[in-house]
N, C-alpha and C positions, 0 to 999 in steps of 0.2 A: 840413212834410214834407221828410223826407231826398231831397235831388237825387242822383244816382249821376252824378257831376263829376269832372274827373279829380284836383281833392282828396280825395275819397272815396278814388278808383282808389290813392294816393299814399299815403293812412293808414292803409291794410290792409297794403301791403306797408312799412308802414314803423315798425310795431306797437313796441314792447319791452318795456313793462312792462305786469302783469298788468292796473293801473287804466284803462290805453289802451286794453287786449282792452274789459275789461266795457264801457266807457264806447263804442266803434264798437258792441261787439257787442247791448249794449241800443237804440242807433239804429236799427241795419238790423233787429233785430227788431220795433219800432216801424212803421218804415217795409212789412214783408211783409207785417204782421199789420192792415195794411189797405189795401195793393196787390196780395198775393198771393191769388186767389179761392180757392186751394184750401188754403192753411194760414189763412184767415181763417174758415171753413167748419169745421175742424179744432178751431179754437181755442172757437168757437164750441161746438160739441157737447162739448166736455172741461169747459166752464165756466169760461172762463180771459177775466179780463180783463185785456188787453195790457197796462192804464196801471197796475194792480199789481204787474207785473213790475219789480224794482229791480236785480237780479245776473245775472248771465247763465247763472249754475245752477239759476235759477229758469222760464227760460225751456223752455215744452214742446218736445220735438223729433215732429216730423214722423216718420209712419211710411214707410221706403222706399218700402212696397209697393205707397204713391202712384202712383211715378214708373213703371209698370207699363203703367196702365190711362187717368189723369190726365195734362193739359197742366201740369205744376206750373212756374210762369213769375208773373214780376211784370207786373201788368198786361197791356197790348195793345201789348208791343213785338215789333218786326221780328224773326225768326227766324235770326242768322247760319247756325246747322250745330244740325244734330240728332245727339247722339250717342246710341249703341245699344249695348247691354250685350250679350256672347258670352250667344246663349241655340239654345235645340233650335227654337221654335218665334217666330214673330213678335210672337204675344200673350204672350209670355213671358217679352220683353227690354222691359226699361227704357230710357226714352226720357229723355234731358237736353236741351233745349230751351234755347240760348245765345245771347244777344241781342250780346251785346260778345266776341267769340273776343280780344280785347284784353286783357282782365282772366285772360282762362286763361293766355296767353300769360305777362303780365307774372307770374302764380303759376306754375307749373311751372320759370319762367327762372330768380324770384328762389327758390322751395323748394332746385333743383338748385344754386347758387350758395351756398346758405345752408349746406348739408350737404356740399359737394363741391369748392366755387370754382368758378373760369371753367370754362364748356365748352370755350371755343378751346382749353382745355389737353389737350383727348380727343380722338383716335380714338373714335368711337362706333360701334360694330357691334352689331346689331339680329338677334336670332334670334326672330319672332314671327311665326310663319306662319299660323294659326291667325286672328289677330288680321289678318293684312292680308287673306285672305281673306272674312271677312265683310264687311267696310269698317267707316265710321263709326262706328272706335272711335276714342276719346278718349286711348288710350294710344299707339294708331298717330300718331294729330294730332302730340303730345306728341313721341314719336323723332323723328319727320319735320322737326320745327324743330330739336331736338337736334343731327340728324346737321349739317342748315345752317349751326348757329350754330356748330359747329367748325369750321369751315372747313378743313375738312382734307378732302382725294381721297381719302386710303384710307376715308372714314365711309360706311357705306351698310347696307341689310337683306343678312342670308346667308340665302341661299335654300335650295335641292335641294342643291349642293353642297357637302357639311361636308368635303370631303377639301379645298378650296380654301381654307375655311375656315379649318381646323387649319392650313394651310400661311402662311396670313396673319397667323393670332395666334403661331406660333414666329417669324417676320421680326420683327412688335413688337414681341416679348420682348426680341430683340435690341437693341431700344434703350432710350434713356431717355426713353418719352415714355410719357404716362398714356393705359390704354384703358379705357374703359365698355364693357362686354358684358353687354349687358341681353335676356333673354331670358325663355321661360314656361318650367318646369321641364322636362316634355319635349323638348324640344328642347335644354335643353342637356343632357340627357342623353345625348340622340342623338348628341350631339355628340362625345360622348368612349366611345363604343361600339366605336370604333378602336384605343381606349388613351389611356391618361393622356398630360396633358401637364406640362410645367413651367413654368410662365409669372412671372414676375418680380413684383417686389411694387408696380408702377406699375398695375396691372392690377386694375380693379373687378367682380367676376363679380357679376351683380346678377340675382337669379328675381324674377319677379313670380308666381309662384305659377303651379298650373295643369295638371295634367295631361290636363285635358278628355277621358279613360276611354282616354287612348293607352298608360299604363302603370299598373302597379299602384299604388294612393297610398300614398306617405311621408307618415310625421310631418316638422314644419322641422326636427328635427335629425335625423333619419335621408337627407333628402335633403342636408341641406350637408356633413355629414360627407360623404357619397360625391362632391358636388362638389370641396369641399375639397383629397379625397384628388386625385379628377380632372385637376383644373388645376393642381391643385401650391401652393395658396395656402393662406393662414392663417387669412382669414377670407371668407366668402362673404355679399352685401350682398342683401337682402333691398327689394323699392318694395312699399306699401299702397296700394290707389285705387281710384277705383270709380267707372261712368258717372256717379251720380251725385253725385260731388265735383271741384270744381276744383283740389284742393291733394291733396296726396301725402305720406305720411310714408313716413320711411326707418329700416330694421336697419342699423346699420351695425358691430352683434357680437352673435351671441346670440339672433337673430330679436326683439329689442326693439325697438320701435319708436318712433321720436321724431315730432312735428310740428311743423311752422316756425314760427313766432313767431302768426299770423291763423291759426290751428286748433289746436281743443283736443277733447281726449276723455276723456269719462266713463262712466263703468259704470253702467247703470242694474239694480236689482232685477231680477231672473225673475218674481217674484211680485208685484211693485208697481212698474209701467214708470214711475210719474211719483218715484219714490223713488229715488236714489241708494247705492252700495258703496262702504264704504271700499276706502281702497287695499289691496292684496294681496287681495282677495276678486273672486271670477269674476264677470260678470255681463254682460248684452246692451251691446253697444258705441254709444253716441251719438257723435255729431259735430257740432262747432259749425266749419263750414269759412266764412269770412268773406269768400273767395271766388266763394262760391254766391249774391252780393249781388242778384243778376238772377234768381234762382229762389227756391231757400230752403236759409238759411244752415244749419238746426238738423236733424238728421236722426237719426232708431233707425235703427239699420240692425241687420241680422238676424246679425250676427256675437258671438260669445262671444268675451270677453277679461277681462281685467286688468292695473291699471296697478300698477304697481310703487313700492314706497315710496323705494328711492332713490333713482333721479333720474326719477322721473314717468315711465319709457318705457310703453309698453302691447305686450303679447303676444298675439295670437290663439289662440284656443284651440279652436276651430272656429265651429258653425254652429248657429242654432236649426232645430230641422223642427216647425213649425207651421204650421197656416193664416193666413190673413191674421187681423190683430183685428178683434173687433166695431165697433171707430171706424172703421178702414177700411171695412170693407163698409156702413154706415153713410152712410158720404161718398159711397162709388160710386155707391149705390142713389139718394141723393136730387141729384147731378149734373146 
């Protein structure tokens, strides 16, 4: 049985080639699919025997809708932080269940490093109000070491005051030092309801999506064009993620999206969820996040996309609106 060691912790993030993915990622699928209760349960009712599995596109994905209602968790280990999905109602948010906040830590440090270099080389300013008010989100966690690990006085969240704001980002225009402005789309909206600014090309304007019904919803290129024009830059950076994943992929032109080296994504069928889309065709978005080693790595999640033939990025294309499926309600019922 796979130990979760900190050689494990060390050959997730230190992946490179595709035989290294399949070869960890059939491990820890081995390893859930008889410590996990609720994707062993899962696996069970689909008919799937784990010691069949030989490639890691063979490997079933877990329905999100799990993480809803279910402790979805390896074994009976210690609970570090529970993370919670922005939702209307309590039964409504997805719960992430983190035994190691070490392993997120060391994914979020090396993803941002991987796509970006050092933190210490940012300024990091945080427009997420939304997010810090509910608490126990996972993206909050995430800036909160962010702004730390810059070690820079000017990094912190902007609050109520966007006039002190804008006053802050024309000062580090002024110079030659790189800023992270990672915010949800509204807000930075809000943010430039004053007037454009012009801010230098050290400067990452980064939405994580999100208008949560405070403003009309944009397509991604209807909202970056108007950022774009906003901040005065060329291209506007886009972060993917979700309570429950440890890893994070980034736009960084185009709303395309790349993942770090230990996560990968596939399109599966609309019509047959355990069949795969070639590339350039639409289809519900799975996730193999290799980070999720302490819950579960393999995930549907309820997103519409496709990946792209040239260089592998994936694009969102929205959302499915269905009911849960029958395996799900399934699982709950016999629980």
């Amino acid at each position: 049985m796979l130990e979760f060691s900190d050689t494990i912790k060390s050959k997730i993030f230190s992946i490179q080639t595709d035989t290294e993915f399949n070869d960890l990622a059939l491990d820890i699928f081995y390893y859930q699919s008889k410590n996990n209760k609720i994707y062993k349960q899962f696996l069970k009712l689909i008919n799937c025997n784990p010691t069949q599995i030989k490639n890691y596109r063979d490997i079933p994905f877990l329905p999100i809708q799990f993480f809803k209602s279910l402790e979805v968790v390896v074994g009976t280990q210690k609970t570090e932080k529970i993370f919670k999905s922005s939702g209307t109602t309590a039964t409504g948010k997805s719960k992430h269940l983190v035994s190691d906040l070490s392993v997120y830590e060391a994914s979020f440090i090396s993803g941002f490093s991987y796509f970006y270099g050092d933190i210490e080389e940012y300024t990091v300013l945080a427009l997420l109000p939304n997010y810090l008010e509910q608490g126990d989100s996972s993206l909050v966690y995430m800036v909160d070491k962010l702004i730390d690990l810059s070690q820079n006085k000017k990094s912190k969240y902007c609050l109520d005051n966007l006039s002190q704001t804008r006053e802050l980002l024309l000062e580090l225009s002024k110079k030659n030092q790189k800023v992270l402005l990672i915010g949800v789309s509204y807000a930075l909206l809000d943010l430039l309801e004053k007037g454009n600014l012009n801010l230098n090309e050290n400067f990452v304007i980064m939405e994580t999506g999100g208008m949560k019904g405070r403003r009309k919803e944009l397509t991604k290129q209807e909202l970056h064009t108007v950022l774009k024009k906003g901040f005065g830059v060329d291209i506007v950076h886009s972060e993917y993620g979700m309570t429950e994943l440890l890893s994070q992929a980034y736009a960084k032109k185009n709303a395309a999206f790349k993942t770090p080296p230990w996560m990968k994504v596939l399109i599966r069928d609309i019509n047959d969820p355990l069949s795969f889309q070639t590339k350039n065709k639409s289809g519900g978005i799975n996730i193999i996040d290799l980070a999720n080693v302490n819950s579960c790595s393999f995930i549907a999640t309820q997103d519409l996309g496709k990946i792209n033939t040239q260089d592998n990025s994936f694009e969102i294309l929205g959302r499915f609106d269905y009911s849960d499926t029958r395996g799900c309600n399934l699982l709950m019922a016999g629980d």
